[in-house]
C-alpha positions in Angstrom: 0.0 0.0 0.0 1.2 3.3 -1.0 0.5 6.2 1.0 0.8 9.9 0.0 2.5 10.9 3.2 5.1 8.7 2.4 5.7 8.6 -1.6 5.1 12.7 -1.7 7.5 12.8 1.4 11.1 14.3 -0.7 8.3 16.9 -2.6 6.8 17.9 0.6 10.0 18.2 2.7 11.6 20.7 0.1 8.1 22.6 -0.2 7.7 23.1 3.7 11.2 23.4 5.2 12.2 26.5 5.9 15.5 28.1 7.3 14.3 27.6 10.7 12.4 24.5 10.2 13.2 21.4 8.7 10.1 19.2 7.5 10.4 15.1 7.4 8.8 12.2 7.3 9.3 8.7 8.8 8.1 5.2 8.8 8.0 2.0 11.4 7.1 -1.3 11.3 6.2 -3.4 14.8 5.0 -7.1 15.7 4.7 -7.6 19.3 3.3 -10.6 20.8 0.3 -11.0 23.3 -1.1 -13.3 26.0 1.9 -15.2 27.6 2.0 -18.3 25.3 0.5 -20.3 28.0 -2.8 -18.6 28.8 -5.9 -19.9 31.1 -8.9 -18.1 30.4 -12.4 -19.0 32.3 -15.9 -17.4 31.7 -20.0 -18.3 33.1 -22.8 -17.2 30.7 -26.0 -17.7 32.9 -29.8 -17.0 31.5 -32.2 -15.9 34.0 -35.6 -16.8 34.9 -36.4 -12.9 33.2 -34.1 -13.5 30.1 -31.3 -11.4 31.6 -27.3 -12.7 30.4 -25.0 -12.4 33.2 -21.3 -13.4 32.0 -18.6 -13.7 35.0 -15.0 -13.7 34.1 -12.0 -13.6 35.8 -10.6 -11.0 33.3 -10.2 -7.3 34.7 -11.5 -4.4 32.7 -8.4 -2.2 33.2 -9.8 0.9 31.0 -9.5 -1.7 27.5 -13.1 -2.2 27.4 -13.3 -5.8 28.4 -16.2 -6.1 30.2 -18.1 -4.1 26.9 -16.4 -6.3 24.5 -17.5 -9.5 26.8 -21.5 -8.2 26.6 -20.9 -8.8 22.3 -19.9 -12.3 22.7 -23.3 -13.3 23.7 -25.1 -12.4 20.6 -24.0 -14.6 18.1 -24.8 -17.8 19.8 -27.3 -16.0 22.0 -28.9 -13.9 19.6 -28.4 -10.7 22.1 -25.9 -8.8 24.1 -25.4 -9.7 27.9 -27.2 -7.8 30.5 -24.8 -8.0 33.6 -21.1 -8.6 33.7 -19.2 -9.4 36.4 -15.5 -9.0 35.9 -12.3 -9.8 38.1 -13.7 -13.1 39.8 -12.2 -15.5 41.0 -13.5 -17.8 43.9 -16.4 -19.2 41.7 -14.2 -20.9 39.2 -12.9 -23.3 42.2 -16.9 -25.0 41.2 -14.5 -26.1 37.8 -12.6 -28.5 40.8 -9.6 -28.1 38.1 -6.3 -29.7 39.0 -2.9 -27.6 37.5 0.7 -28.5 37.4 2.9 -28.9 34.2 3.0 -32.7 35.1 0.9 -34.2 32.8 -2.5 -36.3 33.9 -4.3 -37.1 30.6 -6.4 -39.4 32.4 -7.8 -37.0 34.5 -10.5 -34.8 33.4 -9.7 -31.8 35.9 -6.2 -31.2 34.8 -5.2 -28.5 33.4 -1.9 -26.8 32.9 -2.3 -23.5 34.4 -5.7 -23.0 36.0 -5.2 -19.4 36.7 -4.2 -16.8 34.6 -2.5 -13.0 35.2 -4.9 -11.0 33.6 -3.6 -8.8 31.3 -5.1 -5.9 29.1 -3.5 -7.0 26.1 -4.8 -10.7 26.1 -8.3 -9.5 26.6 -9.8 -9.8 23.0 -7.5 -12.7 22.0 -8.1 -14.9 24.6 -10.5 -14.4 27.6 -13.1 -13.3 25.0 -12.8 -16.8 23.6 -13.8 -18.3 27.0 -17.5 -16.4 26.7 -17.7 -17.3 23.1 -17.4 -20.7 23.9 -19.3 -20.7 27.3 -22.6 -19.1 25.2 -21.9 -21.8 22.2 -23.0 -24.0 25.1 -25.8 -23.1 26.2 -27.3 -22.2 22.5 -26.6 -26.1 21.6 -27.4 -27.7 25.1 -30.0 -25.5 26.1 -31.8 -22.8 23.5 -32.1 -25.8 20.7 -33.8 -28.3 23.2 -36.1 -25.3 24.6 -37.0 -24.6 20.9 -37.8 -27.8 19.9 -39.9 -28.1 23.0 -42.0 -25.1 22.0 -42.4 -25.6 18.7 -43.9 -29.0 18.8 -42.7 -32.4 17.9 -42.6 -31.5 14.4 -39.3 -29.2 15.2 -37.3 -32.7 16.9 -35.4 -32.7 13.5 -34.4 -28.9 13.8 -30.6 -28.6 13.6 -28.6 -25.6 14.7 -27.9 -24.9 10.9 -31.5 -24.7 10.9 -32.4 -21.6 12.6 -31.1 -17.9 13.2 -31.6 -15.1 15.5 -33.4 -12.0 14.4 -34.5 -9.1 16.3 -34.0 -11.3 19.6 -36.2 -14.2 18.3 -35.3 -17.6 17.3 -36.4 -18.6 14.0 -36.8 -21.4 11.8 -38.4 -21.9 8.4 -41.9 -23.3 8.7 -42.3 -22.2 12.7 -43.2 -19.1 14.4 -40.2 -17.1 16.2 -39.6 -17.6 19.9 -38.4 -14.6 21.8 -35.6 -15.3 23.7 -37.8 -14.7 27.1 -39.9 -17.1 26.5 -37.1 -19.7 25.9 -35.5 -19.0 29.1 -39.2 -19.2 30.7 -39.1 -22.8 29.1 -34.9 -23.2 30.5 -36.4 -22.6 33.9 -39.9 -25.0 33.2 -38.1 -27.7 32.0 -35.1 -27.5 34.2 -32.9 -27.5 31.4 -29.2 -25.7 31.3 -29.6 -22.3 32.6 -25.7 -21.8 33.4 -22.6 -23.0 31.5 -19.0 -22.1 33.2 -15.4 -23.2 31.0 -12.2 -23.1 31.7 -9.8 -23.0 28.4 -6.4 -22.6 27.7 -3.5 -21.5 24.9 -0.4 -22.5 24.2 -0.2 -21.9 19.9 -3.8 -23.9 20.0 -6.8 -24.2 22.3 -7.4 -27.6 24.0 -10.0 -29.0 22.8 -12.9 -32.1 23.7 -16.0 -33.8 23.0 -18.5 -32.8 25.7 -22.1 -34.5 26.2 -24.7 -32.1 28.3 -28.0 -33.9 28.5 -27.5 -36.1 25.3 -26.3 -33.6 23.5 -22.5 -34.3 22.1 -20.5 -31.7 20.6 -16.9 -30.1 20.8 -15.5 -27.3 22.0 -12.2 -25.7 22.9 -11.9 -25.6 26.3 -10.5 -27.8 28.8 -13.3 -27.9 31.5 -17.0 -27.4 31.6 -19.6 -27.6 34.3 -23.3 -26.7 34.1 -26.0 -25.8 35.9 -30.2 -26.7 35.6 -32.4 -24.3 36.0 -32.8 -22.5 39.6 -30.4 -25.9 40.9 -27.4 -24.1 42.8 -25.4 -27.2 42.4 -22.8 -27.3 39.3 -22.4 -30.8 37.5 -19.2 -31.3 35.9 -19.0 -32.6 32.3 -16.0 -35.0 31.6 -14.2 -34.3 28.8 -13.7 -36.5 25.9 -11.3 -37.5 23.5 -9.3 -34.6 24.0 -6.1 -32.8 21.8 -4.2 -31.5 25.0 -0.6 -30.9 24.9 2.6 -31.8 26.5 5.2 -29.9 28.4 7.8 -30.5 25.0 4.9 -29.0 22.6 4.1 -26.4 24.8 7.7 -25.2 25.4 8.6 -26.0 21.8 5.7 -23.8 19.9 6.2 -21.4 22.5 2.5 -20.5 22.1 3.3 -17.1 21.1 0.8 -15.1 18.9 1.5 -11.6 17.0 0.1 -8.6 16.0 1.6 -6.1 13.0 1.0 -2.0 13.3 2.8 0.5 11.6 3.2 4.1 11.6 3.6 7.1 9.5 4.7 10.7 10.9 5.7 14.0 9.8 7.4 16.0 11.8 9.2 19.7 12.1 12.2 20.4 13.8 13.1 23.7 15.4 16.7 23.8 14.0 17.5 26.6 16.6 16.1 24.8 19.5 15.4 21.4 18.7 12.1 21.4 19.6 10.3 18.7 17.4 5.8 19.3 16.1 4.1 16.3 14.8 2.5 17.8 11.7 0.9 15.0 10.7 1.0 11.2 10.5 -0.4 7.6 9.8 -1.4 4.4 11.9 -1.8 1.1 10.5 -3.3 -2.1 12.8 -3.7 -5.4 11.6 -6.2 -6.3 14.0 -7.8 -9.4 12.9 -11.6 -10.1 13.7 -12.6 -6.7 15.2 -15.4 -6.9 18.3 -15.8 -3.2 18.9 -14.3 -1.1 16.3 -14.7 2.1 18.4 -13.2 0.3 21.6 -10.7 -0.5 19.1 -9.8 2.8 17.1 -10.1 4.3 20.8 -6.6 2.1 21.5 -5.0 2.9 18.8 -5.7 6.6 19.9 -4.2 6.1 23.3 -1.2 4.0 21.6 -0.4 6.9 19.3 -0.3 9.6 22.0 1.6 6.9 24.3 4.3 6.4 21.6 4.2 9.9 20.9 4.9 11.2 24.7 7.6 8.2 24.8 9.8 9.2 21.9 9.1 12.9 22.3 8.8 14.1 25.9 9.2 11.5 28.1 12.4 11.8 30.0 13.8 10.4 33.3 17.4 10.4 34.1 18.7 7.0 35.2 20.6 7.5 38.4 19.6 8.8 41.9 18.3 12.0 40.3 15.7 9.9 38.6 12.1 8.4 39.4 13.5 7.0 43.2 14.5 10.5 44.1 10.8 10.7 45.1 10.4 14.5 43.5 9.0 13.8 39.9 5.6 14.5 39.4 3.7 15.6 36.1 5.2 19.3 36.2 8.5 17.3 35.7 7.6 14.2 33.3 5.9 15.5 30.5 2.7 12.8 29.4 1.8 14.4 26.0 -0.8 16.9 25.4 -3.5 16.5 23.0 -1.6 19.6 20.9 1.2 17.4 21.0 -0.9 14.2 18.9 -1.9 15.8 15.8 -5.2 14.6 16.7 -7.3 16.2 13.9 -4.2 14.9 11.3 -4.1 11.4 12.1 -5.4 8.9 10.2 -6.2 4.9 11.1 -5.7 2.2 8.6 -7.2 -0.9 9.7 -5.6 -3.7 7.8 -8.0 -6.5 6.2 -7.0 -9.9 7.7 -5.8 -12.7 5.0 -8.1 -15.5 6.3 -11.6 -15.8 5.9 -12.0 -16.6 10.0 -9.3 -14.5 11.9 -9.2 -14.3 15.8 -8.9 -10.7 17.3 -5.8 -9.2 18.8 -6.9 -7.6 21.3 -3.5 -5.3 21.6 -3.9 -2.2 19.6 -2.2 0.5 22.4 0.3 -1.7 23.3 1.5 -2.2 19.5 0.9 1.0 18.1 3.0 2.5 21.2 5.7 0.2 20.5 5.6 0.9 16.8 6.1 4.6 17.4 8.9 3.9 19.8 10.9 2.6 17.0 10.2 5.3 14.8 13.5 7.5 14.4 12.2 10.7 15.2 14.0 13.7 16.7 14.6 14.0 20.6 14.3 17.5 21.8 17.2 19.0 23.2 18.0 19.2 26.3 17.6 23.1 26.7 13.9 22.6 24.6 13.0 20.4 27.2 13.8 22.1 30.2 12.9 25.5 29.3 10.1 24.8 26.5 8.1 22.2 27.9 8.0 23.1 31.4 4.7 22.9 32.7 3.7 25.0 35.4 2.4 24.5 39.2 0.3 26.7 40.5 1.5 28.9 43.3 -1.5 27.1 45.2 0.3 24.0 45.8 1.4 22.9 48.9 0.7 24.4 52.2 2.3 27.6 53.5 2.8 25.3 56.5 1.2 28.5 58.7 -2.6 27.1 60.0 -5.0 29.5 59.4 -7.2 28.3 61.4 -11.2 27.2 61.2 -13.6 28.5 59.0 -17.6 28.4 58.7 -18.3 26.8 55.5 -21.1 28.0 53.8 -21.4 27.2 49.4 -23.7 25.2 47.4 -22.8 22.0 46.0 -24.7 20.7 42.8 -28.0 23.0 44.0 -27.6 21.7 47.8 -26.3 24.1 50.6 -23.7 23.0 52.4 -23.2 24.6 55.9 -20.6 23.6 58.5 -20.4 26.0 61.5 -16.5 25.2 61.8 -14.0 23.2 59.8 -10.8 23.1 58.7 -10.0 26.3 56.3 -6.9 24.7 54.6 -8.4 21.4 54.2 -8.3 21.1 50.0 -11.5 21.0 47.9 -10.8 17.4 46.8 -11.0 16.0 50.3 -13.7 17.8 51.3 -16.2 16.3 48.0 -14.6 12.9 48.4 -13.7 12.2 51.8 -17.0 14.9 53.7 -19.9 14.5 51.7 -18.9 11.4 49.2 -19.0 13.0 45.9 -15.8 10.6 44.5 -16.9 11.4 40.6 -14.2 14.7 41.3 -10.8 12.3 41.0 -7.4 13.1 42.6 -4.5 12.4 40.6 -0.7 14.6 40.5 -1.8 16.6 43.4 -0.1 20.2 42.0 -3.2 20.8 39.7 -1.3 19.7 36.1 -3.4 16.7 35.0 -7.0 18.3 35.4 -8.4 15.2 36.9 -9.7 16.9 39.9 -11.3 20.0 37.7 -14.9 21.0 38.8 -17.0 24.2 37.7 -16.5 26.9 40.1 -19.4 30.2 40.2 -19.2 33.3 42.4 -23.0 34.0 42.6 -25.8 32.6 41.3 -26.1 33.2 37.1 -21.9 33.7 36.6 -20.3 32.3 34.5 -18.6 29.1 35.8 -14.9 28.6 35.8 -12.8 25.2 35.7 -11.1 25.3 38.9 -8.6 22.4 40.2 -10.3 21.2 43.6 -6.5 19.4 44.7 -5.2 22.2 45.6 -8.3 24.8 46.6 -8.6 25.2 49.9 -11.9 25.2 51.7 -11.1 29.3 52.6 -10.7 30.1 48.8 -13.9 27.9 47.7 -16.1 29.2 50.8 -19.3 30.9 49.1 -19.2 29.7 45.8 -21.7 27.9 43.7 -19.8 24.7 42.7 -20.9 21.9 40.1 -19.3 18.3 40.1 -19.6 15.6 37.6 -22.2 14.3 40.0 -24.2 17.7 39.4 -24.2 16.9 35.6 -27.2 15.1 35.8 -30.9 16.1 36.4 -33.7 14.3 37.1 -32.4 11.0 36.0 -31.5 12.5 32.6 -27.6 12.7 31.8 -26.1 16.2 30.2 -25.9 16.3 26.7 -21.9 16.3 27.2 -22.5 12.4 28.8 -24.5 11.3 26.4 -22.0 12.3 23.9 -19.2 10.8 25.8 -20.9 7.5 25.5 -21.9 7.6 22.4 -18.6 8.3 21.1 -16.5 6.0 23.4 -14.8 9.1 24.6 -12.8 6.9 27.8 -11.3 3.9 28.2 -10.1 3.6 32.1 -12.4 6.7 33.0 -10.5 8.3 35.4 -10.0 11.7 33.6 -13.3 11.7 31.8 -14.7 13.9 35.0 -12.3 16.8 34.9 -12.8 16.8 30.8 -16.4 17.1 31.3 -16.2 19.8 33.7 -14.0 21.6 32.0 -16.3 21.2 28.7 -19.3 21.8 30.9 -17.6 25.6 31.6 -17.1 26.2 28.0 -20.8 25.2 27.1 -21.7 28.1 29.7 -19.2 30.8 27.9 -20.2 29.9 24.4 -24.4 30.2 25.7 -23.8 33.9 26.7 -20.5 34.5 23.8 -21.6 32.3 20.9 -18.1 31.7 18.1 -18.1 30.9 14.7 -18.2 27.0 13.7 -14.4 27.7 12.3 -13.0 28.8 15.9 -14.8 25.5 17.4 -11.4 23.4 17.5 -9.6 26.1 18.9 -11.8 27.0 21.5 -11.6 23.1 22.4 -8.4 23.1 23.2 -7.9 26.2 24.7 -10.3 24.4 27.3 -9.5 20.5 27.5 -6.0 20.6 26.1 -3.9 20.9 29.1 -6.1 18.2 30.7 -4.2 14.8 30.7 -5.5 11.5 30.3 -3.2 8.3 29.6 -4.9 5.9 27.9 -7.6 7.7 25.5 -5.3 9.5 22.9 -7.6 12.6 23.3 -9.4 12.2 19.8 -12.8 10.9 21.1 -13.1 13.6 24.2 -12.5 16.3 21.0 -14.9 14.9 19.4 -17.8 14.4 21.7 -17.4 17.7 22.8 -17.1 19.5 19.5 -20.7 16.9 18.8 -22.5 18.8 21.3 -21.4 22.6 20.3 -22.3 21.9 16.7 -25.6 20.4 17.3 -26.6 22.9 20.7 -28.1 25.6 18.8 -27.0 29.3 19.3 -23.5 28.3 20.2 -21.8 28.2 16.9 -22.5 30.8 14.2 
């Protein structure tokens, strides 16, 4: 694939270098492997009385989006999304009775190699995935066929899974009337048939894989382990495996069970030639990543890897000796996490590659590649003296305490329309302690502590009808915030109904771990509120943006989707752009 960045790249450096800039352009390639090579995976889809899914894992959503990639697995066997999910457990998998230990047992149906698994977020769409997949494959064949059949009459005994589909959550068959899925699990429940099917699976190049027979009903599967429960029975019944392709130590240790994933990267950069200071004009991210579950979750990654990879090779810096990280005096007005203005984040663009076979698994790994990909791209370093003098970020005189006590104060300000009144507290306790620790309102986060990463923003009013400010609640004392009208995330809200700022953050996947999303909408909350009263042409939109979120910092979300959700709402609020 040829891309213009690259094949116009010797026109374009002689056309936009200039005496005090020089214009390139650079490439990468990057595989990286994911899971460990030996990787355990377990998952339970259940079916309630009501028709709800409830999938537990052991897999932790760590801001990658597993539990919402999880929900999707349901539907193709299940014909819907899951309801519930219930990540990061452990303790209910001990029902699997599994056996581990790299000694083999073929003879016993418990074993297992490893029985637990670290979690990790790159192995999440590759492998634990596969574990819900496979636990909802169960249930459709040992469970939703036999209901169906029973409901449909004994003309249906013939049916075959190949014989019906889901459509609109109804089963269907040609020749019979649809079945809503509530009304099979009514039958699950009548009939005391499966209601609950819980795998344990593992990968080492291949998945194990066995014949399984649940009820009369034979099939195979790649897992290891499977137990099952009827109906409202709390009791598990474990399903022996048969004729099973499990490994041995040499072939696990000798395919190393590794699996990889390709990304590459385009950028174009300028260079300072005076100061070294390097802009990323422009660039290009390429992701091979197989079957895709979630392609926002996904392009949402690959954001977060490109700002990652960006901050990394660019403005990342700790010196290795005592100075360093264990000198216990770097914080985030020292190590410099890139900025949204340093991403290019309107002059990116994503290539997903199309995979070569016709049934690909996913590689869960985009931010972890991409990252690595732009590590190994040769671009620029700043200089030192750029560094230190250009990209210094500032701390607020605010920070830290005078170490003088001023003493007690009455409190008296208004907290998301609620008066808050306390006839004596501490004046120079901060903000931030006060909503999280005082009166519970943990949406306000707390993160570097010297008000640099935003994460603790909230809006901020001197009198009823001003305009609201962002203000940084870690290091506001009570004194400075006593009288004013304040607004946290929590304050968003009203009557139930979520701001039109969360309802664009959802719809455009605008966080991954969550943890910054708060001070962004806050912050985007008080721009909402300047642009009602100072409306700004639809051409100054992008710059207004970032004059308001773009010294806000978030790690893992590559700033694109928080851009765009807000820029969503201003466009389609009327009276705010012109």
């Amino acid at each position: 694939m040829a891309h213009p960045l690259w094949t116009n790249r010797a026109a374009d450096q002689k056309r936009l270098s200039t005496e005090d800039e020089r214009y390139g352009v650079g490439a990468s390639l990057a595989m990286k492997n994911f899971g460990s090579g030996a990787d355990a995976v377990m998952s339970q889809v259940r079916i309630g009385p009501d028709g709800r899914i409830t999938i537990v894992t052991n897999n932790v959503d760590m801001g990658q989006g597993a539990a919402t990639a999880h929900a999707l697995m349901t539907s193709k066997a299940l014909g819907r999304n899951a309801d519930d999910i219930d990540t990061g457990r452990t303790e209910i998998f001990r029902e699997l009775k599994l056996v581990g230990g790299f000694k083999e047992q073929p003879a016993n149906p418990r074993w297992t190699p490893i029985v637990w698994n670290s979690t990790k977020a790159t192995a999440g769409v590759g492998r634990w995935l596969h574990a819900t997949e496979q636990a909802a494959d169960v249930l459709f064949k040992t469970a939703i066929m036999p209901a169906a059949r029973s409901l449909w009459g004994a003309t249906a005994s013939k049916i075959g899974t190949e014989d019906v589909s889901w459509s609109e959550g109804r089963l269907a068959s040609d020749g019979f009337q649809p079945i809503p899925f509530a009304a099979i699990a009514a039958e699950l429940y009548a009939k005391k048939l499966v209601t609950s099917a819980m795998i344990h699976a593992f990968f080492s190049g291949r998945w194990v894989e066995a014949d399984y027979t649940v009820d009369g009903v034979t099939d195979r599967w790649k897992i290891d382990a499977l137990a099952v429960q009827h109906g409202n029975e709390p009791a598990y019944v474990l399903i022996d495996r048969q004729n099973p392709l499990l490994f041995t130590t040499e072939s696990m240790w000798e395919q190393n069970g590794q699996a990889f994933a390709a990304a590459g990267a385009i950028t174009a950069v300028k260079v300072n030639r005076k100061t070294g200071a390097v802009h990323l004009v422009k660039g290009v991210h390429l992701l091979a990543p197989g079957t895709v579950i979630q392609q926002d979750l996904l392009e949402g990654q690959m954001d977060g890897g490109w700002a990652m990879g960006v901050g990394h090779a660019l403005l990342e810096e700790l010196p290795d000796d005592a100075s360093g990280a264990a000198s216990g005096k770097w914080n985030l007005d020292r190590y410099h996490v890139a900025l949204s203005a340093d991403c290019a984040i309107h002059d990116v663009e994503k290539i997903l590659i199309p995979p070569d076979s016709a049934d690909p698994s996913p590689r869960g790994i985009a931010e972890l590649v991409l990252r690595r990909c732009l590590l190994r791209f040769p671009m620029p370093s700043p200089t030192p003296s750029a560094t230190a003098s250009g990209r210094c970020r500032s701390r607020p005189k605010e920070c830290g305490r005078s170490g003088a006590d001023m003493g007690n104060i009455a409190l008296n300000l208004t907290i998301n329309d609620e008066r808050i009144v306390r006839e004596s507290i501490d004046g120079d306790m901060w903000l931030n302690d006060f909503l999280r620790n005082e009166i519970g309102l943990t949406g306000t986060k707390f993160c570097c502590g010297i008000a640099v990463c935003r994460v603790c923003t909230v809006a901020a009013a001197r009198v009823p009808g001003a305009l609201p400010e962002p203000i940084r609640t870690c290091t506001t004392p009570l004194r400075v915030a006593n009288g004013k009208i304040i607004t946290t995330v929590e304050g968003l809200s009203k009557n139930g109904e979520l701001h039109p700022l969360q309802h664009a953050f959802l719809r455009n996947f605008s966080f991954q771990c969550g943890y910054s999303a708060p001070g962004f909408l806050m912050a985007a909350y008080c721009l909402l509120d300047r642009l009602q009263r100072s409306p700004i042409p639809v051409s100054a939109v992008d710059a207004a943006i970032e004059v308001a979120v773009g010294q806000h910092i978030c790690r893992c979300s590559g700033y694109v989707r928080y851009h765009r959700a807000i820029r969503e709402v201003i466009l389609e609020t009327p009276g705010l752009a012109t």
